[in-house]
C-alpha positions in Angstrom: 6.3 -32.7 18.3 4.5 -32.3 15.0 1.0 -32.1 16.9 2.8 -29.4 18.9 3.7 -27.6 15.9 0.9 -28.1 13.9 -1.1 -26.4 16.7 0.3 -23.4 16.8 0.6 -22.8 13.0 -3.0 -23.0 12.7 -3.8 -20.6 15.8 -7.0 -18.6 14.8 -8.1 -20.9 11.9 -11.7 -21.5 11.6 -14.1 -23.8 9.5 -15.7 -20.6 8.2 -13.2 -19.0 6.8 -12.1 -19.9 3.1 -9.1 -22.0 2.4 -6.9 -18.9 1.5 -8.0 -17.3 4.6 -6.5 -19.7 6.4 -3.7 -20.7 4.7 -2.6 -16.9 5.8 -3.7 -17.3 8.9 -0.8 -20.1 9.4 1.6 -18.5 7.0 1.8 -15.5 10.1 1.8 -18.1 12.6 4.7 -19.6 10.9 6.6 -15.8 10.3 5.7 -15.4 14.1 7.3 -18.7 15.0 10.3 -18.9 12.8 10.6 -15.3 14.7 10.7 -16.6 18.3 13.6 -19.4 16.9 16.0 -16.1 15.2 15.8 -14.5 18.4 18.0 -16.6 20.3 20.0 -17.0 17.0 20.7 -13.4 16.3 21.5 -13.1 20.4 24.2 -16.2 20.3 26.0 -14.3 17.3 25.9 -10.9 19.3 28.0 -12.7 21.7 30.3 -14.4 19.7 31.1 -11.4 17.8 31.0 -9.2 21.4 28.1 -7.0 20.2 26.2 -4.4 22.6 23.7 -6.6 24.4 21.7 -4.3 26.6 19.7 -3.0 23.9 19.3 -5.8 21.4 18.3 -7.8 24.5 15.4 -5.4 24.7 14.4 -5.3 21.6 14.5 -8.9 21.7 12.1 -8.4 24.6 9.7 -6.3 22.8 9.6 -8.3 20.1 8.6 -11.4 22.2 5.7 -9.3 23.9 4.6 -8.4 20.0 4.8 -11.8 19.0 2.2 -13.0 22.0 -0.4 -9.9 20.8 0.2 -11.1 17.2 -1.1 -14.6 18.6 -3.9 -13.6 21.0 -5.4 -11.6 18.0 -4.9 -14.6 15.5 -6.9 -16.3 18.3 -9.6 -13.8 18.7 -10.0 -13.6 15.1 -8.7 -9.9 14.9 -6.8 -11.1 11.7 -6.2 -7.8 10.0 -5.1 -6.2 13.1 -2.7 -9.0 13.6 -1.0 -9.0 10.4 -0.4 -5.1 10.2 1.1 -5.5 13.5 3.2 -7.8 12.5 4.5 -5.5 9.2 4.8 -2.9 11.5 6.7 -4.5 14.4 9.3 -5.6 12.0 9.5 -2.2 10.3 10.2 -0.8 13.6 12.6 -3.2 14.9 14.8 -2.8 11.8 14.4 0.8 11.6 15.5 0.9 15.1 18.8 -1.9 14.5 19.5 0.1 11.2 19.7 3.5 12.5 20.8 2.6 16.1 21.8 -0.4 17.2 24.0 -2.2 14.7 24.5 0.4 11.7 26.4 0.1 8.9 25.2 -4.3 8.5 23.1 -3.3 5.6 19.8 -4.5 7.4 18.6 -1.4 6.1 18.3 -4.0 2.7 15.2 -5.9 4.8 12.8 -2.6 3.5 12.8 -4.2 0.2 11.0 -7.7 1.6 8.3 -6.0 3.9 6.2 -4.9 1.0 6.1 -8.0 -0.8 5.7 -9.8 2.6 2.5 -7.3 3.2 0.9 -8.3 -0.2 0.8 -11.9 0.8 -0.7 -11.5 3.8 -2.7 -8.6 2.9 -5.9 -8.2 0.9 -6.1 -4.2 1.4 -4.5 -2.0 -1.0 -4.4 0.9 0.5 -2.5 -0.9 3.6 0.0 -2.3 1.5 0.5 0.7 -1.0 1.0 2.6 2.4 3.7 -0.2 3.8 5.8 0.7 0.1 5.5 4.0 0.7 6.7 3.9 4.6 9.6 1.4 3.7 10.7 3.9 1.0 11.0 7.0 3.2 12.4 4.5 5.8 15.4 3.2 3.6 16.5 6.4 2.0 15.5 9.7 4.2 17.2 8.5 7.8 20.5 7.9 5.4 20.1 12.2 5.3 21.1 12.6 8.5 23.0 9.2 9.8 25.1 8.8 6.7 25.1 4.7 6.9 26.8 4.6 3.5 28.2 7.2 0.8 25.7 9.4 -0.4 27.0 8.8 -4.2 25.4 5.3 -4.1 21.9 6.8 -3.2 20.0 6.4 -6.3 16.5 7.4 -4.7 14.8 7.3 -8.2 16.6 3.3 -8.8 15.7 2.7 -5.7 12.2 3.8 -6.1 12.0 2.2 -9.2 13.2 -1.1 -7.5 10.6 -1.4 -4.8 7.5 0.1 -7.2 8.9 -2.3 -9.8 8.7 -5.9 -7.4 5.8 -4.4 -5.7 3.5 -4.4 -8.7 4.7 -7.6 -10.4 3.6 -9.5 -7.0 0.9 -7.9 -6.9 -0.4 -8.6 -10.6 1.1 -12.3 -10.3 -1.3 -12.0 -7.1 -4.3 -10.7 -9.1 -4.0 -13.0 -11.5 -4.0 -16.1 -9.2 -7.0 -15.3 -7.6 -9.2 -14.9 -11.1 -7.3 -18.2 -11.6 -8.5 -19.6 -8.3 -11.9 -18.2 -8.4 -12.6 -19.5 -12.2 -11.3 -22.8 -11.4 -13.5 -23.0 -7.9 -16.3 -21.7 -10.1 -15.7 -24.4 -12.8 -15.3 -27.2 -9.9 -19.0 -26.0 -8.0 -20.3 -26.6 -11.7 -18.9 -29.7 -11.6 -20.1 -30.9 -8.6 -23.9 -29.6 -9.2 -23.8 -31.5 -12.6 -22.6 -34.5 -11.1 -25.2 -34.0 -8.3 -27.6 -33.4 -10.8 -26.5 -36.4 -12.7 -26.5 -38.8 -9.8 -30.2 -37.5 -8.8 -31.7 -37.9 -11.8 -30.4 -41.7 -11.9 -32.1 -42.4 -8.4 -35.1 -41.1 -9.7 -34.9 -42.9 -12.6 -34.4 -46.1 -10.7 -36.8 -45.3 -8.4 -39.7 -44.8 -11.3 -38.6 -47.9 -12.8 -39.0 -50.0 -9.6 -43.3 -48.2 -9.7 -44.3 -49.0 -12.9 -44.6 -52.3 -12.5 -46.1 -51.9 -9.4 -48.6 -50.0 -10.7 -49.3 -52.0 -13.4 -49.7 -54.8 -11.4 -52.6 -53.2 -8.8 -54.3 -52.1 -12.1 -54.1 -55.4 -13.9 -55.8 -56.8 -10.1 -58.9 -54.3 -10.7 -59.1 -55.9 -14.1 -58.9 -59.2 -13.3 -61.6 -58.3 -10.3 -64.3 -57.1 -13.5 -63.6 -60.3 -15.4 -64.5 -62.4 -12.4 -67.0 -60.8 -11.4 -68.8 -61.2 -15.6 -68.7 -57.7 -16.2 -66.7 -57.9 -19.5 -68.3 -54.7 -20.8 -66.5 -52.7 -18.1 -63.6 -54.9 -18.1 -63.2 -53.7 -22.1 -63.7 -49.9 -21.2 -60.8 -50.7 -18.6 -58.7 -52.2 -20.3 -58.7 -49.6 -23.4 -58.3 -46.6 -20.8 -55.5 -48.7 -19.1 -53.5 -49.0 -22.6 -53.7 -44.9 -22.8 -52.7 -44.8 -19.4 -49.6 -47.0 -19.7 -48.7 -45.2 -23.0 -48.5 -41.9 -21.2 -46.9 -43.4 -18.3 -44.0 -45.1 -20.8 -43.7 -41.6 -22.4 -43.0 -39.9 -19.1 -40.9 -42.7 -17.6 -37.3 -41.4 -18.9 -38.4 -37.8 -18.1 -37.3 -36.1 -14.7 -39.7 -33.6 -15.1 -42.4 -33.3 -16.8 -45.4 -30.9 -17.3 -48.1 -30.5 -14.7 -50.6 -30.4 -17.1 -49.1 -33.9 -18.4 -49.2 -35.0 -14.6 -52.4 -34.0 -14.6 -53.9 -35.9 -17.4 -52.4 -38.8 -16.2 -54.5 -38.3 -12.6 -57.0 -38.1 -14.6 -57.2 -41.6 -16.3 -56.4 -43.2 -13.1 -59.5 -41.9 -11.0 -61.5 -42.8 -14.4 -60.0 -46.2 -13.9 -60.9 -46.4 -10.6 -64.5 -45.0 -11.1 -65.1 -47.7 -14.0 -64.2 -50.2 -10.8 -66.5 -48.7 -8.5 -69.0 -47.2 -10.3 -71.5 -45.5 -8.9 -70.3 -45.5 -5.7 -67.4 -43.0 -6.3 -66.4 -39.6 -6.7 -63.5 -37.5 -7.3 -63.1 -33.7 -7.0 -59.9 -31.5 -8.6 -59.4 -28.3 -7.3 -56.9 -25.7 -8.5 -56.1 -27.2 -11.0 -56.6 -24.1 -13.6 -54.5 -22.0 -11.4 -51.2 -23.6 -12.2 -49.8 -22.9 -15.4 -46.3 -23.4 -16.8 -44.4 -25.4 -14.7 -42.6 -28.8 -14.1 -43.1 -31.3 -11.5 -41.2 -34.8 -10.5 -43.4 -36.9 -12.3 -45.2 -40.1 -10.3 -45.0 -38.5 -7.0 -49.0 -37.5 -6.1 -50.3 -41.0 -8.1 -49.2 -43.4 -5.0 -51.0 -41.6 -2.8 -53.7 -41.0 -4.2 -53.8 -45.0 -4.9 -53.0 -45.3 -1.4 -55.9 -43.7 -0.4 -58.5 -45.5 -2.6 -56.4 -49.2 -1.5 -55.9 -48.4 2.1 -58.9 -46.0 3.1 -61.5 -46.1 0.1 -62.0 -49.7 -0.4 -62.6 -50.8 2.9 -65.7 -48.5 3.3 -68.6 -50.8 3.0 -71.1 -47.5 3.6 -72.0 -44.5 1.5 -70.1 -43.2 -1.7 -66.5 -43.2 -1.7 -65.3 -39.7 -2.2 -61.4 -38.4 -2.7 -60.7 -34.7 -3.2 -57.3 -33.3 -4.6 -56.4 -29.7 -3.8 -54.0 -27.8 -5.7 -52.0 -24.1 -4.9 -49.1 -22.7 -5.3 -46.1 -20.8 -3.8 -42.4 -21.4 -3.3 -43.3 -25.3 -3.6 -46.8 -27.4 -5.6 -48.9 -28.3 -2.9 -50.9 -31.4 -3.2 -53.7 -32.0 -0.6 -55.5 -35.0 -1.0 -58.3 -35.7 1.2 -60.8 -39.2 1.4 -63.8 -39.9 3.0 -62.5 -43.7 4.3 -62.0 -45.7 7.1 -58.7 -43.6 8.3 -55.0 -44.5 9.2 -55.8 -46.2 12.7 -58.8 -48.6 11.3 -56.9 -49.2 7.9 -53.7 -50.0 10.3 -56.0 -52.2 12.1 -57.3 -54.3 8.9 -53.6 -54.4 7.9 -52.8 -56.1 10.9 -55.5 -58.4 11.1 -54.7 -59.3 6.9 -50.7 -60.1 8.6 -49.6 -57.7 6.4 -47.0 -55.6 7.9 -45.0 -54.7 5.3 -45.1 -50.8 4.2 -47.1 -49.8 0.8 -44.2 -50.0 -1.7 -45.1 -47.4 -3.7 -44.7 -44.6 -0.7 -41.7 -45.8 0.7 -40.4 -45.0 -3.3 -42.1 -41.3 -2.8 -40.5 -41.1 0.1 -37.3 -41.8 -1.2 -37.6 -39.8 -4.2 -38.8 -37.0 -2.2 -35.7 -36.9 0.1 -33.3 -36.8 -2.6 -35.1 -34.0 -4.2 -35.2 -32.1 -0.9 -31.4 -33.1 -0.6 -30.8 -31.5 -4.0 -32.9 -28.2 -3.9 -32.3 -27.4 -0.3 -35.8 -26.4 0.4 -39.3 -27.5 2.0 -40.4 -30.7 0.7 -42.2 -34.2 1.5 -45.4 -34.9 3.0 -47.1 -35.0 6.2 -50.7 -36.1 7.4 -53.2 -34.2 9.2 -56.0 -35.3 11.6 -59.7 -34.9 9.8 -62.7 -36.1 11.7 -63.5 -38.4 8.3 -60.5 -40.7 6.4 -57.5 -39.4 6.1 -55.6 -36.2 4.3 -51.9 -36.1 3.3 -50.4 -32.8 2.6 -47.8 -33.2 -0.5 -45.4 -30.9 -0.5 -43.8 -30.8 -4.4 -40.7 -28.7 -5.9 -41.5 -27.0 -9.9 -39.1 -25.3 -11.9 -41.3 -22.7 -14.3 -40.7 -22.7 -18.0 
């Protein structure tokens, strides 16, 4: 029976709509209902008290066929149309039992409700100043000619006074509730993005926390790959430009953001790592780089794959010089194209296989993670993709920047 109920008090709702919306939505339905229920109510007295039937059984009638229209539009969505029908129907119906059908039982005192009833349901003023206005004329002009009670206790002015008077305190009390509501939904959406915000920046943080020791430990291999090989000259040049690299790493490890140029710098000493290891036999390009000016990026999030590319492409080229070119531009998102000359995805998937190593690179499955919470959080276009060359491999990076 409540399942019953409860479905037709929420006739017309819809996900869209806000949650006042539709709490008026079922506040009709319920008028509407508790309407059907007084019908046979009001009919049972009639006959008890041997009331004229014939035409309280047809207004009865009529106000069953209004009550199905006021449903089918609550259905159809037609929600204003519904609800001044509903004001309207029971405006007529008791002008017509006030003045006609059962004078002189002060249901001519109902006027006073209709108004206030209208501002609940109603957002439009000038449909409920026009319901006050109506129910005025309607309670004291027909008393002109049908003379329901003396004309001594007509007070239009106290009577205009009465309705005005309720009128505008609901409708201030009404006023005011909504800035209420809207500053404490405004307050609770700030909330919620700081909490978002909050809870982000921790994942990233984790995140970051969980790379740099990973990247220290595939820089401290390189390293350890000088000194056995008796090249401690290099292996000292390493090793210094690895302790300024791990400094600037450290600093930027508790930031979320932090400049590009910083970013940058920190690029920078890692190819010059990785060219110490190689020497001659590789090259790196930047491009763009001066074209981007004052704005923050996710910091460790083009490193991996740039290290990717040098582990998994670069290194197993036994031919020619090893080459890696980083693009740079700029629109709604930092774009990152990174672009080497090695062996590829299919043949590097191929040595992996052959090594037994299936696991995936650590340090992009943390990118990837970091990337989907930031796309989570700012809604928009971000992540990374590759594209086919007929040379090594290129991934597209795909960054969001917030501008000074």
């Amino acid at each position: 029976m409540n399942k019953k109920l409860e479905s037709i008090f929420t006739i017309g709702f819809n996900k869209i709509n806000s949650e006042k919306e539709n709490k008026r939505i079922k506040l009709l339905n319920i008028f509407c209902f508790t309407w059907c229920i007084m019908i046979p109510v009001i009919t049972f007295f009639d006959i008890l008290f041997n009331r004229e039937l014939k035409d309280s059984l047809i207004m009865h009638g009529i106000s069953y066929v209004i009550i199905g229209f006021i449903y089918l539009f609550q259905q159809k969505r037609y929600y204003i149309i519904a609800r001044v029908l509903f004001i309207s129907a029971i405006i007529g119906i008791t002008y017509v039992f006030t003045n006609y059908t059962t004078p002189h039982s002060l249901i001519e005192n109902f006027y006073f409700i209709y108004p206030l009833i209208a501002l609940i349901l109603i957002e439009e003023k000038w449909i409920n100043i026009s319901i006050l206005i109506l129910c005025f004329f309607l309670y004291f002009v027909p008393n002109l000619y049908f003379e329901h009670y003396p004309v001594e206790t007509i007070l239009p002015v106290l009577i205009f006074c009465v309705f005005s008077g309720a009128f505008v305190i609901l409708n201030y009390s009404k006023v005011m509730n909504i800035k209420s509501e809207e500053k404490l939904e405004a307050a609770y959406k700030e909330l919620e993005k700081r909490k978002k915000s909050e809870f982000a920046h921790l994942q990233l943080k984790y995140l970051r926390a969980q790379m740099n020791p990973h990247f220290m430990f595939n820089t401290m291999n390189s390293i350890q790959s000088l000194v056995l090989k008796g090249n401690k000259l290099e292996a000292y040049n390493y090793l210094n430009k690895f302790a300024s690299l791990i400094r600037e790493n450290l600093n930027m490890s508790e930031k979320s953001f932090v400049q590009f140029d910083e970013e940058l710098s920190l690029l920078k000493k890692y190819l010059e790592l990785e060219k110490l290891r190689f020497q001659e036999d590789f090259e790196f390009d930047i491009i763009g780089e001066n074209e981007i000016n004052n704005i923050k990026i996710p910091s460790m999030l083009i490193q991996p794959f740039i290290e990717n590319a040098i582990k998994h492409g670069l290194l197993h080229k036994m031919t020619g010089i090893k080459k890696i070119k980083i693009e740079f531009s700029i629109n709604n998102v930092l774009k990152c194209i990174i672009t080497d000359n090695g062996v590829g995805i299919k043949a590097s998937q191929k040595i992996k296989t052959e090594n037994l190593t299936k696991e995936p690179s650590f340090s992009t499955k943390a990118v990837k993670d970091q990337l989907e919470i930031l796309k989570d959080y700012y809604k928009t276009d971000i992540g990374f993709y590759y594209e086919e060359v007929l040379e090594g491999t290129k991934v597209v990076l795909k960054i969001p920047y917030i501008t000074e």
